[in-house]
MILO-95393 format. One line per 10 residues: number of its first residue (from 1); their letters; for each residue x, y, z of C-alpha. Coordinates in pm, 1 decimal. Layout:
<atoms>
NUM	A	X Y Z | ...
</atoms>
This chain:
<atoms>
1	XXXXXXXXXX	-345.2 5048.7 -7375.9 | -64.9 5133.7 -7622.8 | 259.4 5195.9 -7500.7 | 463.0 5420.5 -7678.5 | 860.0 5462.4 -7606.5 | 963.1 5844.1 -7637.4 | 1405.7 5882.1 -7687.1 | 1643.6 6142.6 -7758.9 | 1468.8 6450.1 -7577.0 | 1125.5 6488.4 -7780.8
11	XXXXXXXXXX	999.1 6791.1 -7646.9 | 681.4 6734.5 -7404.6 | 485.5 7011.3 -7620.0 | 515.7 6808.2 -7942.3 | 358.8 6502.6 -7802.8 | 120.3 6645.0 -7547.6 | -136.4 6452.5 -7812.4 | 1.6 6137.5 -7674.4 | -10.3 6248.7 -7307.5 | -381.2 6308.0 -7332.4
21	XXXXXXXXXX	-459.9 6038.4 -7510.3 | -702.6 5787.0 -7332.6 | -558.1 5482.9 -7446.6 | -175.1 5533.1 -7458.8 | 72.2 5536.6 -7199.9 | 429.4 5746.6 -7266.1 | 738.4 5659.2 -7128.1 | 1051.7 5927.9 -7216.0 | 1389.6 5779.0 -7171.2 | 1733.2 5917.7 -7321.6
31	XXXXXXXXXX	2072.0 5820.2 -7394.0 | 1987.9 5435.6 -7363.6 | 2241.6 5175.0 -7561.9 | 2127.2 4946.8 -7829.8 | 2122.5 4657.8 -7538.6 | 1971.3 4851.5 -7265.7 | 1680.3 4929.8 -7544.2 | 1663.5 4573.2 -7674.7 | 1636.4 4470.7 -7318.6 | 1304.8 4694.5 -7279.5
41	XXXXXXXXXX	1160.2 4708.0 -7663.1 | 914.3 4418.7 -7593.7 | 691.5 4626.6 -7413.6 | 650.5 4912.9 -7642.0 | 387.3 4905.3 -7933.4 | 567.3 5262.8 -8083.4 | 920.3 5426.4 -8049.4 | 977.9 5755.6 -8113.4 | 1336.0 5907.0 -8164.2 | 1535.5 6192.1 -8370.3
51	XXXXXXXXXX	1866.8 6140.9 -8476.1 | 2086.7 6006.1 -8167.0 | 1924.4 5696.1 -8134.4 | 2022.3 5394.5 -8384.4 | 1718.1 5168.7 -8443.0 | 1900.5 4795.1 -8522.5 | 1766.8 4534.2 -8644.0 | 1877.2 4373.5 -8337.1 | 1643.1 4627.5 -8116.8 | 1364.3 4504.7 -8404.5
61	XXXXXXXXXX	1392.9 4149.9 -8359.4 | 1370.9 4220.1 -8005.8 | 1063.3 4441.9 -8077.3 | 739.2 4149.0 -8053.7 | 488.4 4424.7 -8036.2 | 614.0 4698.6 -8195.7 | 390.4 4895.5 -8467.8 | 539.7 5212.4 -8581.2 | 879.7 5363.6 -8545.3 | 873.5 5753.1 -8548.6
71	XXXXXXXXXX	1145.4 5979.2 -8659.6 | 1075.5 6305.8 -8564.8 | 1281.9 6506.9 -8830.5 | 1306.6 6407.6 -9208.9 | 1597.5 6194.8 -9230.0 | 1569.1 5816.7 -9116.1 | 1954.5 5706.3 -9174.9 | 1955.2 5571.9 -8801.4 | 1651.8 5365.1 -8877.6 | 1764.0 4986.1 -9009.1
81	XXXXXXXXXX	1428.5 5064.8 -9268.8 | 1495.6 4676.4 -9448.4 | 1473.8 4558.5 -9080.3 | 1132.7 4741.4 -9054.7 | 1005.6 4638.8 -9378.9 | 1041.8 4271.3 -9283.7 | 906.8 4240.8 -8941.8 | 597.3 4475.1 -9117.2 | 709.6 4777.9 -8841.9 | 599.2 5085.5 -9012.7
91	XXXXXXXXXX	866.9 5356.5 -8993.2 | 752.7 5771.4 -9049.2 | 897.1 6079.4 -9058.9 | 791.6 6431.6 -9060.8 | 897.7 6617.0 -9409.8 | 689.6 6931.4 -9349.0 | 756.0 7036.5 -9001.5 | 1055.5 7211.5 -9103.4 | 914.7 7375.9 -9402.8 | 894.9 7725.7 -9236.9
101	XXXXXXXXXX	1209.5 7763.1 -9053.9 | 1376.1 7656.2 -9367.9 | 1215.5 7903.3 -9623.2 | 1299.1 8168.9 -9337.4 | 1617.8 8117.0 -9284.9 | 1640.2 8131.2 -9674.9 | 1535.3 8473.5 -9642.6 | 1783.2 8575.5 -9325.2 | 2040.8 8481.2 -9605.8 | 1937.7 8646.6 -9877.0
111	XXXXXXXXXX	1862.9 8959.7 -9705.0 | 2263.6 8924.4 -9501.0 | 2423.3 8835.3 -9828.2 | 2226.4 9109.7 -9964.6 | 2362.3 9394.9 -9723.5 | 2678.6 9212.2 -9591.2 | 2515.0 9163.6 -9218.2 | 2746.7 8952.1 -9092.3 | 3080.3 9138.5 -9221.0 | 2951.2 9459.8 -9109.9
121	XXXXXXXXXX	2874.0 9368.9 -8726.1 | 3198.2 9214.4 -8740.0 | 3404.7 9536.8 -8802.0 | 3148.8 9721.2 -8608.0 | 3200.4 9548.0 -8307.2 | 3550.2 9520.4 -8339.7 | 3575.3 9915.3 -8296.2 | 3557.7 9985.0 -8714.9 | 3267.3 10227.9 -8799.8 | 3280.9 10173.9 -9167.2
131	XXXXXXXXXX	2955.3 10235.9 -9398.5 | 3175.8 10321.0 -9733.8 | 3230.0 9941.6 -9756.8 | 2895.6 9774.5 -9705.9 | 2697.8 9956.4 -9967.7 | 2465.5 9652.8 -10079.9 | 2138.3 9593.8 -10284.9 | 1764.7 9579.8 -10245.1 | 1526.6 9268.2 -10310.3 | 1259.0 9501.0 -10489.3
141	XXXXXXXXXX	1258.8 9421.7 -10832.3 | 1543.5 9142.7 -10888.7 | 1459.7 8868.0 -11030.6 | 1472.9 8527.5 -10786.4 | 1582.8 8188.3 -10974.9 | 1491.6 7905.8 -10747.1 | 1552.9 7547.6 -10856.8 | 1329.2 7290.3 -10683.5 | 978.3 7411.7 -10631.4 | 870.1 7177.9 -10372.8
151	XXXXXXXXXX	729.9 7261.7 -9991.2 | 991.3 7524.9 -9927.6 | 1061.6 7634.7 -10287.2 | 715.5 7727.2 -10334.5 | 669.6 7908.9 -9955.9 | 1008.7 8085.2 -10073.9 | 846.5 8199.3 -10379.8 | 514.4 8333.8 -10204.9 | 773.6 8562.0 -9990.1 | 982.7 8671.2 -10264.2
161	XXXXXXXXXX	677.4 8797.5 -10444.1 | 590.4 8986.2 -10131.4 | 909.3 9154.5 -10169.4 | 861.0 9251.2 -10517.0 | 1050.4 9016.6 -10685.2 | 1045.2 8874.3 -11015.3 | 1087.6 8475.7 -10945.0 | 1177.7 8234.4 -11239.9 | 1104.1 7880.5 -11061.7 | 1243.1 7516.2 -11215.4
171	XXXXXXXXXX	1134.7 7166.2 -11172.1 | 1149.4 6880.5 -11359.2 | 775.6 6876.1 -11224.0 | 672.4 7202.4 -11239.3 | 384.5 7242.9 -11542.5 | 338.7 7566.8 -11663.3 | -19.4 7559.4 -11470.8 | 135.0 7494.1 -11151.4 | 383.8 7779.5 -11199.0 | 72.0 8046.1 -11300.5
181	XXXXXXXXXX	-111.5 7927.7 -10981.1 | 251.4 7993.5 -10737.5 | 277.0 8300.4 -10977.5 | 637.8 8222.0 -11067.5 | 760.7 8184.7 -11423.2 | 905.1 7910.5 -11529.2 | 1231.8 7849.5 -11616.7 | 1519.6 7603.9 -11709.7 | 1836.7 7580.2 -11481.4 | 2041.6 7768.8 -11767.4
191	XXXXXXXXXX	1767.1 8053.8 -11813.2 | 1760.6 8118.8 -11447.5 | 2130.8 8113.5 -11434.5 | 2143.3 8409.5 -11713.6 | 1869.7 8573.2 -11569.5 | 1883.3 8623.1 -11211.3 | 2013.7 8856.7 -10980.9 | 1953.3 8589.5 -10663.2 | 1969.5 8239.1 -10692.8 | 1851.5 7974.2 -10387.5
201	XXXXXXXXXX	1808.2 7627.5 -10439.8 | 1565.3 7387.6 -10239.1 | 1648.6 7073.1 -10459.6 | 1735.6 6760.7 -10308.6 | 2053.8 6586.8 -10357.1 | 2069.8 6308.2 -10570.3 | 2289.8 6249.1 -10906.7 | 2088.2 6446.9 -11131.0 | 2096.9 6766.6 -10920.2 | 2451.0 6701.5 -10783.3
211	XXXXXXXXXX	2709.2 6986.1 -10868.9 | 2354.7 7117.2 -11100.5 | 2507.3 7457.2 -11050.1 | 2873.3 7458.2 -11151.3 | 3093.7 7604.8 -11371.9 | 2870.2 7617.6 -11704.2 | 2601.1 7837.1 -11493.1 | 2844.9 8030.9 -11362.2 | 2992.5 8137.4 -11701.6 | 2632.2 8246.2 -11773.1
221	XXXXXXXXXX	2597.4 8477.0 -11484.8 | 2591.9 8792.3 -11475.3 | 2814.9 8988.8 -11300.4 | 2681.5 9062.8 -10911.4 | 2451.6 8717.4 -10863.4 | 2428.5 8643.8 -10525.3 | 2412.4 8250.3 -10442.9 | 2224.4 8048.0 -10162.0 | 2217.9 7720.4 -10053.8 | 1993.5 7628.0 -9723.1
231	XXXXXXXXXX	1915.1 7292.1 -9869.6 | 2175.0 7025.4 -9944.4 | 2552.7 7064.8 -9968.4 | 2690.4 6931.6 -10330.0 | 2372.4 7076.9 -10522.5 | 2639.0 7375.4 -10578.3 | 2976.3 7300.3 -10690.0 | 3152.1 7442.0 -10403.6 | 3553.0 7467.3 -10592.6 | 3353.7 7655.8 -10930.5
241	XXXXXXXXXX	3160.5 7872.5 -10677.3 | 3479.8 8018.7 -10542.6 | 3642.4 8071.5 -10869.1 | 3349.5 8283.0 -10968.0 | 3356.7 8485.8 -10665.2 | 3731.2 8554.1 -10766.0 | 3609.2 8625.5 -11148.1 | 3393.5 8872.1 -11007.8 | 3093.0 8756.6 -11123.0 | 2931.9 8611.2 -10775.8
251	XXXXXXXXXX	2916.7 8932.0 -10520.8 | 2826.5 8731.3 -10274.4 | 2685.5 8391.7 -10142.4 | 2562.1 8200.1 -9843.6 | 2545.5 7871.2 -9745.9 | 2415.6 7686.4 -9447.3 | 2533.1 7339.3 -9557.9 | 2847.5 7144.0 -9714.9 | 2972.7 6906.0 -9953.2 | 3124.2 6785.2 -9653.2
261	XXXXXXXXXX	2965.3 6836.3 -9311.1 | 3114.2 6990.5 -9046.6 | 3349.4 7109.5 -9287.0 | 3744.6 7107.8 -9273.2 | 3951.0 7401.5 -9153.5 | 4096.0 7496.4 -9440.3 | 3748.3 7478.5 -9652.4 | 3759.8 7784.4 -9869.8 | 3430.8 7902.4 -9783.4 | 3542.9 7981.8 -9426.5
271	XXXXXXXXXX	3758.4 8261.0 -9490.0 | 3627.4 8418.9 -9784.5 | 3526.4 8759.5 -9683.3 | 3240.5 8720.3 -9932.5 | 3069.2 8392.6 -9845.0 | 2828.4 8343.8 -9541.4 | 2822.9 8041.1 -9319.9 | 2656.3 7855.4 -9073.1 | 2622.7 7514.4 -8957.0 | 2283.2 7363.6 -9120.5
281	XXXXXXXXXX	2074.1 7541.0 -8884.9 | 1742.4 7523.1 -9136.6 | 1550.1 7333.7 -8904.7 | 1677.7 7470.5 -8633.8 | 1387.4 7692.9 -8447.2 | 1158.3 7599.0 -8167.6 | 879.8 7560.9 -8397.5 | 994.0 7361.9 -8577.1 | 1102.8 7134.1 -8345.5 | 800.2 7082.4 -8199.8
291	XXXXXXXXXX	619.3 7065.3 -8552.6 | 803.5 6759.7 -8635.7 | 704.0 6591.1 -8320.2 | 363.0 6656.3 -8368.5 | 318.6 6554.1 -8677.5 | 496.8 6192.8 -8585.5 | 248.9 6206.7 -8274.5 | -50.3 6251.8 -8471.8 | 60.0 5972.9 -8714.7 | 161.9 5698.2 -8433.4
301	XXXXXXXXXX	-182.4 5732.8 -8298.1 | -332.7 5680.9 -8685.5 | -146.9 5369.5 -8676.1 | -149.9 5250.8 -8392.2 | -585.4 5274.5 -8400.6 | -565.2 5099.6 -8747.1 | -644.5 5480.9 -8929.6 | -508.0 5586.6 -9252.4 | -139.0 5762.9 -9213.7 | 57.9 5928.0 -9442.2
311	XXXXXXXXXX	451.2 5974.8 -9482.1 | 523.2 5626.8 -9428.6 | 940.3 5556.6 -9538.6 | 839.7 5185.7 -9558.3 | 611.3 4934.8 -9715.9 | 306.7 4887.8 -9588.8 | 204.0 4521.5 -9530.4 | 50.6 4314.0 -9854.9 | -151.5 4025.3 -9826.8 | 103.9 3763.7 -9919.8
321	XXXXXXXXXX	-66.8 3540.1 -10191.2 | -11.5 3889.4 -10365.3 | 327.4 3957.6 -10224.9 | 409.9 3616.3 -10360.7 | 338.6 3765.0 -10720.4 | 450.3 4062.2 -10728.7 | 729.7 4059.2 -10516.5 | 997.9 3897.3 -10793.5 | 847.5 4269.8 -11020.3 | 943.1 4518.1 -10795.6
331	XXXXXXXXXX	1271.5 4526.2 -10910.0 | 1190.7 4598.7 -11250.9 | 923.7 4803.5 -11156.8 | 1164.8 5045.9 -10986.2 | 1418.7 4997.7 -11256.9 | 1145.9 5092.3 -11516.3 | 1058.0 5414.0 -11332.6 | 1408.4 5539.3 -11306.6 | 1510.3 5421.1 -11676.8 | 1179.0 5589.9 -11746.7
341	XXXXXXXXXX	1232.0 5907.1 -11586.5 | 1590.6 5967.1 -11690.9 | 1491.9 5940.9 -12080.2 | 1184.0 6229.4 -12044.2 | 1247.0 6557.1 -12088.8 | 981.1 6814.8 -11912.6 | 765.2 6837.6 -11641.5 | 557.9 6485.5 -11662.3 | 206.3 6567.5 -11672.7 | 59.5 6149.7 -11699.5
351	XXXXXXXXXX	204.5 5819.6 -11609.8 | 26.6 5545.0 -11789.0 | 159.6 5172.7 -11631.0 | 13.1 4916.5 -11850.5 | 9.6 4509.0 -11715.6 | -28.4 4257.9 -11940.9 | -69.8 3872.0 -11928.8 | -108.6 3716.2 -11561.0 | -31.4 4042.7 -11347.1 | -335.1 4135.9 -11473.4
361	XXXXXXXXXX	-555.2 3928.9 -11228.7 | -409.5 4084.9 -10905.6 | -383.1 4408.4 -10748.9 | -83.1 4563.4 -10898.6 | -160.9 4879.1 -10654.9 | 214.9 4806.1 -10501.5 | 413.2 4764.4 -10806.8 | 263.0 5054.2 -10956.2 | 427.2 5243.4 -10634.2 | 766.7 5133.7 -10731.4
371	XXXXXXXXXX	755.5 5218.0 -11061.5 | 610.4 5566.2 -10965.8 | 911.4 5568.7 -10706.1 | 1137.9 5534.8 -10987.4 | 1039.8 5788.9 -11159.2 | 985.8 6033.4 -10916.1 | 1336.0 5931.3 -10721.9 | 1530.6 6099.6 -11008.7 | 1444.9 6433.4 -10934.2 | 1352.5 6409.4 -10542.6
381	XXXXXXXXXX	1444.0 6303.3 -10212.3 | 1266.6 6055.3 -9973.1 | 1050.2 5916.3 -10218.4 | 943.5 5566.5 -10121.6 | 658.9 5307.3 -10235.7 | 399.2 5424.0 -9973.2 | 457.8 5828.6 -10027.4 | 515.1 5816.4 -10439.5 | 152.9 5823.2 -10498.7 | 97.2 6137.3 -10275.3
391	XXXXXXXXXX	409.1 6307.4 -10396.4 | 257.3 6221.5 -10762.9 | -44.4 6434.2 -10656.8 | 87.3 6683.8 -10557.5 | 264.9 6798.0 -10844.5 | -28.5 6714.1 -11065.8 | 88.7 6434.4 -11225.5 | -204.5 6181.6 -11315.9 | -124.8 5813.4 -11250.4 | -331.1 5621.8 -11509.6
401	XXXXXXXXXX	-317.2 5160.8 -11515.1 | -458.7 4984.1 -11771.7 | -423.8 4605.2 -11776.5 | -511.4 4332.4 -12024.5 | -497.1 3954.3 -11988.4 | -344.2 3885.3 -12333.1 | 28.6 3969.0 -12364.9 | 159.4 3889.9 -12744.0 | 521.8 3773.1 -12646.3 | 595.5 3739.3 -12280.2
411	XXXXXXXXXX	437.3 3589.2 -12000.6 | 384.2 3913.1 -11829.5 | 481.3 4255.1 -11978.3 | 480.9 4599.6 -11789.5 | 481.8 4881.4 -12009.9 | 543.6 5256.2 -11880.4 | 460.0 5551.0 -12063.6 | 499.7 5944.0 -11933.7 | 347.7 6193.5 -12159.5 | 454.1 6583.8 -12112.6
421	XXXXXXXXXX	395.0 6875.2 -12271.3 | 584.0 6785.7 -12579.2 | 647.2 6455.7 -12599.4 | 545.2 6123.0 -12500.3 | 855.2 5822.9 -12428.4 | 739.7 5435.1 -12340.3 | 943.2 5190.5 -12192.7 | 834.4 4807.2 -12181.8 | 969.5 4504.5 -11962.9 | 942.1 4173.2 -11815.4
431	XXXXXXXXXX	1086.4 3888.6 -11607.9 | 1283.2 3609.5 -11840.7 | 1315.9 3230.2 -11658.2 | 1716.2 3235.1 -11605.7 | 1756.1 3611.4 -11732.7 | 1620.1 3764.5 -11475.8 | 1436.2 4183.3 -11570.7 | 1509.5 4277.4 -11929.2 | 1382.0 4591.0 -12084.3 | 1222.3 4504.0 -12428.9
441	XXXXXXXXXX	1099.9 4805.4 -12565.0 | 1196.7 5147.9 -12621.4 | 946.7 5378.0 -12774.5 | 888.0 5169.8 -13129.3 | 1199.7 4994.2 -13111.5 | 1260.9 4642.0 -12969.3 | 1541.7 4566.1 -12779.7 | 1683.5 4335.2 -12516.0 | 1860.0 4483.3 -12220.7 | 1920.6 4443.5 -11804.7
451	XXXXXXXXXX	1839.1 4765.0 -11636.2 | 2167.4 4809.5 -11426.8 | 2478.9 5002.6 -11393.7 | 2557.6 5300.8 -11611.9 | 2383.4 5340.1 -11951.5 | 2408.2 5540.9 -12252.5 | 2088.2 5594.5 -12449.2 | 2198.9 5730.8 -12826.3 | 1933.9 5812.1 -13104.7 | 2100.6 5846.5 -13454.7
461	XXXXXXXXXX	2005.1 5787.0 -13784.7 | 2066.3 5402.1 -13921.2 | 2385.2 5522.2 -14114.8 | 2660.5 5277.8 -14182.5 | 3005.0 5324.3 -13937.3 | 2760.7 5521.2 -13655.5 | 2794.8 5219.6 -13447.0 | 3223.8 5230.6 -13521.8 | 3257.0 5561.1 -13452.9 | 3067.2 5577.6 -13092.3
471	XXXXXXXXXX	3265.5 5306.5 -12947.5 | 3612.1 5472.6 -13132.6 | 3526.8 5785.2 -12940.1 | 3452.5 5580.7 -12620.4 | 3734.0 5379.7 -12589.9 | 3990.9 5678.4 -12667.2 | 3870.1 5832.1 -12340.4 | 3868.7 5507.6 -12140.5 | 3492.8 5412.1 -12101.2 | 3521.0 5020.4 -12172.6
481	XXXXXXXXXX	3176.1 4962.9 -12319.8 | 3027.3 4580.8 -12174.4 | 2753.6 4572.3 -12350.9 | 2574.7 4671.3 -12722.2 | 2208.3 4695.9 -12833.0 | 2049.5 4871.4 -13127.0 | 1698.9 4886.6 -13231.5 | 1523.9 5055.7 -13554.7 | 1226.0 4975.2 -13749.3 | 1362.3 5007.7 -14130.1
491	XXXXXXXXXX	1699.2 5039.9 -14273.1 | 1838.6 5397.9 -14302.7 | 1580.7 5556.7 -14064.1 | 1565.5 5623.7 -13726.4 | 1717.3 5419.2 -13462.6 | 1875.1 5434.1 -13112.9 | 2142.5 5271.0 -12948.6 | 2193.4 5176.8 -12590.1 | 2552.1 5080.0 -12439.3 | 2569.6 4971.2 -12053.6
501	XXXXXXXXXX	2959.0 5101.2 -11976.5 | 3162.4 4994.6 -11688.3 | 3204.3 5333.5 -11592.7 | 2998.2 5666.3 -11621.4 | 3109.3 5908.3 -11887.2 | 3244.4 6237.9 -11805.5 | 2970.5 6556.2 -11992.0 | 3317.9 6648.4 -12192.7 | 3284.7 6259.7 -12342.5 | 2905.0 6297.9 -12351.3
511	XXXXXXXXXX	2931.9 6652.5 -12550.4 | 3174.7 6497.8 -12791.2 | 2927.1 6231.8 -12851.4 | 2655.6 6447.2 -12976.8 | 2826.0 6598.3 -13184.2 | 2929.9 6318.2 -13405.9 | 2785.2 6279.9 -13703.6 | 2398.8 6175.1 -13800.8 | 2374.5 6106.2 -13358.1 | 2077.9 6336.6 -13289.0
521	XXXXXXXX	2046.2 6261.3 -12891.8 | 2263.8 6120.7 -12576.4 | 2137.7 6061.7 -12261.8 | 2328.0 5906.4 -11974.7 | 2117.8 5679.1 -11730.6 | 2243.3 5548.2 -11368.6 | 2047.6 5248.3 -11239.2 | 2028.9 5143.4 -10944.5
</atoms>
């Protein structure tokens, strides 16, 4: 019998899977402290929890028998995951469970920011009988921008349609294909920004889609775009939002989250007779609630009878004369991905990981997973070595390895390429005794750099004083450059430039850049 440790007021529907299964017995406690649960974890081969309870890696250690760890919800920030990882405890969530009540409550927005709901009930019940004021504006034919065409992007496209709207859709993964098949055009951030008459976003929050809506969108709006945001709070700059409600060129917007959650009294959005609140209620139905527990039921039973699972936040376990191996790559295998990612423009249609030298007589199945988690993780939340692959998928993007024993220079070289649409970017690198990862080669050009820290990527023609005038410009605006490396293939052609800089440059720094002369492209990178 497995015995599986239920916390934090699961609802009994959403594991009833559990209750009748033959061979596991369920035990639902609440409001237990990290002692009291260390004191009891031994006997428990899964826990299940939500968000109240903290999951130590003192309640791990304590945790002999313990299999699986079960959030029932998508975020896992009370779950020690390193903790996990080591004592091979796999830890899931459920991303999809909250898909619908999301994409609906999208709609509940739209459709109140639409017609001022909320500010008419207000006067209404407060004795006012005013319909001069609350003229608003139908859904049929306006055009919908949404940015992030994931699970609830996509379901809020499929409504919108049913409405009769016109939706524009972006993502960096979003092929043209995919977009026929949703039946949304597709569109850039700044096109749907011109364009549309609603805009929601369903993007996750990470520092390429932070503040991705701010005040260069809004100076492209037109004049009566509604805004809103059920997803993440920073996605839209919050301070530029309200100045373009006072331009006049946002009538309206609504929001369910914040930059800063719950938010502060005096937050502007609170008493702006224009701007609809509410406190993150997007997965906040019964449904849904008892979606995401069965979903984490139905995968604790998977793992626990030694079954293939899915949405695992954690490593899975690796035979360790393989571990052994790879283990000192993942590093650069991650790095790789996100360098790689950063530097491609488009919607990546193939991801071709090449091993050279002595990785080339193992499985390399895991380090591929980082790399595609560093790729993906630009653009998307919860990505993580076991659920890359499957996120890959389903945005069509075809994984491809190739691996050869002979590697010309290093020991071991892993080379990444992504090919889109219109262009095709490589990246190569490798472990060096006492140096530790180095990146070796961009596209055609050799180079010699660690993938950390902030990093400016700068093609430019091989011109004499290029090199002068970049770090003139960078030092006048205070970003102290620590290192230098430029690579070209023949004098006076092209050639690129990357600087690691002890700070990130501000986009007025990086637009100045690009517009030096003979510098045809600038591209900031963060690594991680």
């Amino acid at each position: 019998m497995f015995k599986v440790l239920v916390m934090d007021g699961i609802s009994d529907m959403g594991i009833q899977m559990l209750y009748d299964a033959e061979d596991v017995e369920v035990d639902k406690k609440s409001g237990l402290s990290e002692a009291e649960l260390v004191a009891i974890i031994a006997d428990y081969d899964a826990l299940m929890v939500r968000s109240q309870t903290k999951v130590t890696e003192n309640i791990m250690a304590a945790a002999s028998k313990l299999k699986v760890v079960g959030r029932a919800g998508v975020g896992v920030d009370n779950i020690d995951l390193e903790a996990a990882t080591k004592r091979g405890i796999v830890v899931i969530n459920a991303p999809d469970g909250n898909t619908i009540a999301t994409c609906e409550l999208t709609f509940a927005m739209m459709m109140s920011v639409a017609r001022s709901i909320p500010q008419a009930y207000k006067k209404t019940v407060g004795g006012e009988w005013d319909r001069k004021t609350f003229v608003g504006v139908e859904l049929r034919n306006k055009t919908l921008g949404i940015l992030g065409m994931g699970r609830i992007g996509s379901e809020v496209a499929k409504r919108a349609k049913v409405f009769g709207m016109d939706v524009i859709g972006y993502d960096p993964f979003l092929t043209e294909e995919r977009a026929e098949k949703i039946g949304v055009r597709l569109g850039t951030v700044n096109e749907i920004a011109a364009q549309a008459d609603f805009i929601t976003v369903h993007t996750p929050l990470t520092n390429e889609t932070r503040h991705i809506i701010s005040r260069p969108q809004f100076e492209l709006m037109k004049k009566g775009v509604r805004i809103v945001n059920c997803a993440r709070g920073g996605i839209i700059d919050e301070g530029a939002l309200v100045e373009a409600i006072d331009a006049g060129i946002v009538a309206g917007a609504a929001f369910d989250v914040f930059e800063e959650e719950p938010p502060r009294a005096e937050h502007p959005f609170l008493n702006n007779p224009k701007i609809i609140v509410t406190p993150h209620l997007g997965a906040s139905t019964v449904e849904a609630q008892e979606n995401v527990a069965i979903d984490v039921s139905e995968e604790v039973l998977h793992i626990l009878r030694d079954q293939p699972f899915k949405n695992a936040v954690n490593m899975p376990p690796v035979p360790p004369t393989v571990l052994n191996k790879l283990q000192p790559y993942f590093g650069l295998g991650e790095h790789l991905g996100q360098f790689a990612g950063q530097m491609t423009d488009g919607a990546v249609n193939e991801i071709v990981v090449n091993y050279s030298g002595d990785l080339s007589d193992v499985d390399t199945t895991p380090l591929t997973r980082y790399i595609v988690k560093g790729i993906l993780a630009n653009q998307l939340e919860g990505v993580n070595i076991v659920n890359a692959m499957h996120l890959a998928k389903t945005r069509d993007v075809n994984i491809v390895t190739q691996k050869s024993t002979a590697s010309k220079t290093f020991t071991n070289l892993v080379s990444v390429t992504l090919k889109t649409k219109n262009e095709e970017r490589t990246l190569a690198g490798t472990l060096l005794s006492g140096y530790g990862e180095r990146i070796v080669q961009i596209d055609q050009y050799p180079v010699d750099i660690a993938p950390q820290g902030n990093l400016l990527l700068i093609s430019h023609n091989d011109k004499p004083g290029i090199i002068g005038k970049v770090g003139t410009l960078l030092g006048s605006n205070d970003v102290n450059i620590a290192t230098m490396q430029v690579g070209r293939k023949v004098y006076g052609g092209s050639a690129i430039m990357v600087l690691t800089t002890d700070k990130q440059a501000s986009k007025d720094v990086l637009d100045q850049l690009i517009k030096l002369p003979e510098l045809t492209n600038v591209r900031e990178l963060t690594l991680e």
